[in-house]
N, C-alpha and C positions, 0 to 999 in steps of 0.2 A: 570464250572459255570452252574448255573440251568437254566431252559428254562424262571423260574416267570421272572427276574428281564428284562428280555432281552425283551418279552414282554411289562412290564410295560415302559419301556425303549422306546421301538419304539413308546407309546400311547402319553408318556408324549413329543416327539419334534413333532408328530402332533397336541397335543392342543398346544402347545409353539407355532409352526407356526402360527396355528388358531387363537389364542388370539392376535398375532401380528398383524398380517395383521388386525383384525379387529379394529383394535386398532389406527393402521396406516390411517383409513379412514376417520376418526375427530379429527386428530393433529395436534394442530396448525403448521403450518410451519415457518420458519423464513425469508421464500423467496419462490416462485415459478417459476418455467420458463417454457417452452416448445417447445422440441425438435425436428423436423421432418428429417426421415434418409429417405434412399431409401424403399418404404413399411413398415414406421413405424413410430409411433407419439408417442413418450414418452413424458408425464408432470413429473416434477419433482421437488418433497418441500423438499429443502434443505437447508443449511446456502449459504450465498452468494460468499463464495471463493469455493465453491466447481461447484457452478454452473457457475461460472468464467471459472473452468480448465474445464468443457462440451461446453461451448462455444467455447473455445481454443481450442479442440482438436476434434471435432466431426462434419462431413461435413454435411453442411446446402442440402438438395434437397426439396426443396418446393411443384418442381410440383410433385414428385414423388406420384402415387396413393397408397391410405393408406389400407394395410390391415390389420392393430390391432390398436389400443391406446393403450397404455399399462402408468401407472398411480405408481410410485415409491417416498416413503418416505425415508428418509434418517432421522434414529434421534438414539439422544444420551440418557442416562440414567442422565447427569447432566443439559439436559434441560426438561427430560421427567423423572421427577422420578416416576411417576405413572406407568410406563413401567411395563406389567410384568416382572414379577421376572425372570432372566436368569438361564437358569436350569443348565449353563454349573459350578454353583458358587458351586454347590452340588460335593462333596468331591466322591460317587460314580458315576459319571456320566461317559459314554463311547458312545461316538462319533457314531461309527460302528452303532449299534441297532437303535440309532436316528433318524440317514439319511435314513437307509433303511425304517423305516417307515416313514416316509418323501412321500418319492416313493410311496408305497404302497397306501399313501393315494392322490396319484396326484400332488403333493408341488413338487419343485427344492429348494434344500436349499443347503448351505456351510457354515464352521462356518473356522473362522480366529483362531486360539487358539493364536498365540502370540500375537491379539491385542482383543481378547477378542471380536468380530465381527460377529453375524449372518448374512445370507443373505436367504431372503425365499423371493420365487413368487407362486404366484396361477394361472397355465398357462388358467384355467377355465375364471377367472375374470382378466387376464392382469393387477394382481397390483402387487406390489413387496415391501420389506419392508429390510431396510436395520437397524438394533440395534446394539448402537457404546458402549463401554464404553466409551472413548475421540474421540471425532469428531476431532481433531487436530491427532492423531494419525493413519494416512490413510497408507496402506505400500507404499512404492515408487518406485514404477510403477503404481499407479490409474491415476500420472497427464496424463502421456501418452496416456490412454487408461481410461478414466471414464467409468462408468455404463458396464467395459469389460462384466464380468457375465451373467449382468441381457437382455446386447443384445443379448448373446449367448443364455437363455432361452426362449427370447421372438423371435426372430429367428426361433428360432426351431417351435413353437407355428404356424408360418403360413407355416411350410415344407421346410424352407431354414437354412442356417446355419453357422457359422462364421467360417471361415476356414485360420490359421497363416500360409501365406505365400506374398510374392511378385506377381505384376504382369506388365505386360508390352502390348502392344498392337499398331496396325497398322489397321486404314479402320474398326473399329468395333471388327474385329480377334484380339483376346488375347491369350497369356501364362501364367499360374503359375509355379511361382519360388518356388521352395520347396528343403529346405535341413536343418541342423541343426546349429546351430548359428557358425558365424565367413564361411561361406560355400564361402559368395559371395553376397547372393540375396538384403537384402540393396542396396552396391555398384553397383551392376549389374543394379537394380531397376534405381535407380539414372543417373547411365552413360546412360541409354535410354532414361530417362525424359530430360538429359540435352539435347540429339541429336534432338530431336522432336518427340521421341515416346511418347503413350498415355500410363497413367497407373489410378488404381482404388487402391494404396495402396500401400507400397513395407512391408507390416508386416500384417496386419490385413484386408480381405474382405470379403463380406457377399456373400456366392455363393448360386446359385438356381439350386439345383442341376438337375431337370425337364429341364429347359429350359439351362443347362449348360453357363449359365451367371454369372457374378460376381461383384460385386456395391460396391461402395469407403463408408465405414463405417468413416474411418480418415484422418481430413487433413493432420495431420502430418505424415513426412518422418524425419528418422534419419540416422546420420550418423558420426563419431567421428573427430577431427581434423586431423588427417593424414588422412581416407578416403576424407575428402573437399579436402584438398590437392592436393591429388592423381585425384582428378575429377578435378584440377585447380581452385576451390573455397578458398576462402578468410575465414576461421575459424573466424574474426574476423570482420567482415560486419552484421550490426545491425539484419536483417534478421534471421540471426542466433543466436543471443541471447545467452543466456548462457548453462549450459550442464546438463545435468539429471539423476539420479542418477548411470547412468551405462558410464558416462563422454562423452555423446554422444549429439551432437547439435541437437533438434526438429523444425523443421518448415512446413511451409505450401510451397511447390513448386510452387504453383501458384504465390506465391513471386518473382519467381525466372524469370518469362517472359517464361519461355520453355518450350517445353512437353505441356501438355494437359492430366488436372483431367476430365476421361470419365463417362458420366452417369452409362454404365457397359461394359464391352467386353465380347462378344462369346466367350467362353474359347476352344482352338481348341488343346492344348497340355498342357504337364508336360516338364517343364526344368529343369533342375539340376547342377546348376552352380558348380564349382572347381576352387578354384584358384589356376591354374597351370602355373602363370607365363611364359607362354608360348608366342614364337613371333608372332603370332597371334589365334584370336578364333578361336575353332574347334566345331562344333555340329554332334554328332553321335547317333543312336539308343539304350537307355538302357532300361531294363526291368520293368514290370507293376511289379516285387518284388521291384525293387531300387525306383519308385516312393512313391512306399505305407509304406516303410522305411523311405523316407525321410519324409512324411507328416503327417502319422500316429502318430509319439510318440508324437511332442508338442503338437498336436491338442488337444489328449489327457487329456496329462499331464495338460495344461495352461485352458482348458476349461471345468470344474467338470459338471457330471449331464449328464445323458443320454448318456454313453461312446459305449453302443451297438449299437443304430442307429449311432452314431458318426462314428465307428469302419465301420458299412455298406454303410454308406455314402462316406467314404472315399474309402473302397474298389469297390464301385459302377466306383466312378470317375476315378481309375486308371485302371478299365475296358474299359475304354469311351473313354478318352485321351491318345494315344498314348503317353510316355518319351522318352527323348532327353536327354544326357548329355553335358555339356557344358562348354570345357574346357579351362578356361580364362586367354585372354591374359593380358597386362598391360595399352594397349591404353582406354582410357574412350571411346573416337569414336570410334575405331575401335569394340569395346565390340557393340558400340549397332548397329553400321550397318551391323555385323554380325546376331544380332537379328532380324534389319530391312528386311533383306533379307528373313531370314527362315523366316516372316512372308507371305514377298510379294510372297516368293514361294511357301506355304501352301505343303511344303508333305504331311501334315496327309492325303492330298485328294487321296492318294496314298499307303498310311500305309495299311497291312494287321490290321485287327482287333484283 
């Protein structure tokens, strides 16, 4: 392939962003809302079941102080025909050349191809613009996790960053749970919330990587009907609702009377749950490779845009944080007063670096 096209390529999804966004800033909307997370005040003009499931799923912090607004349209091409024109409709179009000039020109962008979906922010002006072909056709996982993306750019914008994993915490000291799906951290998450420990998430939180803190992005926790089970919950207690597309129940544990959703916790380690069926938990010393293994790929994979500081960020942390492996037994209590304990005992104060 020739250098021209690749070129024109990269010019044309910067004016496509550019035309977007500015297009996105006298749209009418069909609803507005507004959001306040830990350090960040999203408004958001969307249809009204979308801004339904950000209520649902998205923790309220009020007093938190604000370091950006950030200003996101969500619209379709059957309420907005005047949209520019999608470039992706063009029989030569190639993804690759787009994005990187995307970059080049300071934009975060992603494009959906099976549902025909741009996503562009201006981290300069903290607006963001989402072009749908069907606004009914959202993939499923956004109930769980709305505006996922556009937090992870806007994130990044004041120097912090959304990092997938679990956490749990005692007295302010916290842990991340980091490993790759079916590992534990859910379940593990959960059997601590139920005992009285504090957590800021068991999937998704926003960590500050400076001040090694970390802030509840989501109210919801999941977890599938034999996990309730196994924690001695009732799969079918209103609470729990119904199941999502990965056959797993979402709710809010504050529901639940127990544990305690924390403003943030001091992150003092890396745990690494296993479900080893064992007669009871064990925590021993594993290495800053086995941490950066378990946190690096989804982080990743699930979070597009800026994957070098993401990649430094994450190996920054598992400089910082000594890991733990943690190998699980079957009791839900017994899971978290094992945890309870490595907290009240703080090794890391003790860790070689």
């Amino acid at each position: 392939m020739s250098a021209a096209p690749i070129v024109s390529e990269a010019g044309e999804g910067q004016r496509f962003a550019a035309s977007l966004l500015a297009y996105a800033r006298t749209a009418p909307a069909a609803d507005t809302a507004s959001f306040r997370l830990p350090r960040l005040e999203f408004t958001v003009a969307a249809d009204p079941a979308y801004l339904a499931l950000c209520r649902r799923a998205l923790v309220d912090a009020p007093a938190s102080p604000i370091a950006a607004r950030i200003a996101l349209a969500y619209l379709d091409y059957g309420s907005h025909p005047d949209l520019p024109p999608p470039i992706w409709q063009r029989p030569d179009f190639i993804l690759g050349p787009a994005i990187s000039g995307l970059e080049t020109a300071g934009y975060n962008g992603w494009y959906d191809a099976d549902r025909c979906t741009w996503q562009f922010f201006d981290p300069t002006t903290g607006r963001g613009v989402q072009a749908m072909a069907d606004p009914a056709d959202l993939p499923p996982w956004e109930a769980s996790f709305p505006l996922r993306i556009f937090l992870h750019w806007a994130y990044q914008t004041i120097g912090m960053r959304l990092i997938h994993a679990g956490t749990l915490g005692h007295d302010g000291d916290g842990v991340l749970l980091a490993g790759s799906g079916g590992a534990g951290k859910s379940g593990t998450t959960l059997s601590g919330i139920l005992h009285g420990l504090a957590s800021v998430g068991d999937d998704y939180v926003a960590l500050d990587p400076e001040a090694m803190r970390a802030y509840p992005v989501l109210k919801l926790v999941k977890q599938d009907a034999g996990g309730l089970a196994r924690l001695g919950l009732d799969a079918g207690r209103p609470e729990f609702g119904g199941t999502n597309w990965q056959g797993k129940h979402e709710f809010d544990f504050d529901a639940l009377g127990l544990g305690q959703r924390a403003e943030h916790l001091h992150l003092k380690a890396i745990i690494l749950p296993r479900l080893a069926r064992a007669a009871r938990s064990t925590i021993s010393r594993a290495t800053a490779h086995a941490a950066m293994i378990a946190l690096a790929p989804s982080n990743l994979q699930q979070l597009p845009g800026a994957w070098k500081t993401g990649l430094q960020t994450t190996a920054a942390l598992v400089r910082r944080l000594p890991a733990y492996n943690l190998e699980l037994g079957t009791d839900p209590a017994e899971i978290a007063a094992t945890i309870g304990q490595f907290l009240k005992d703080k090794p890391w104060q003790s860790s070689p670096s």
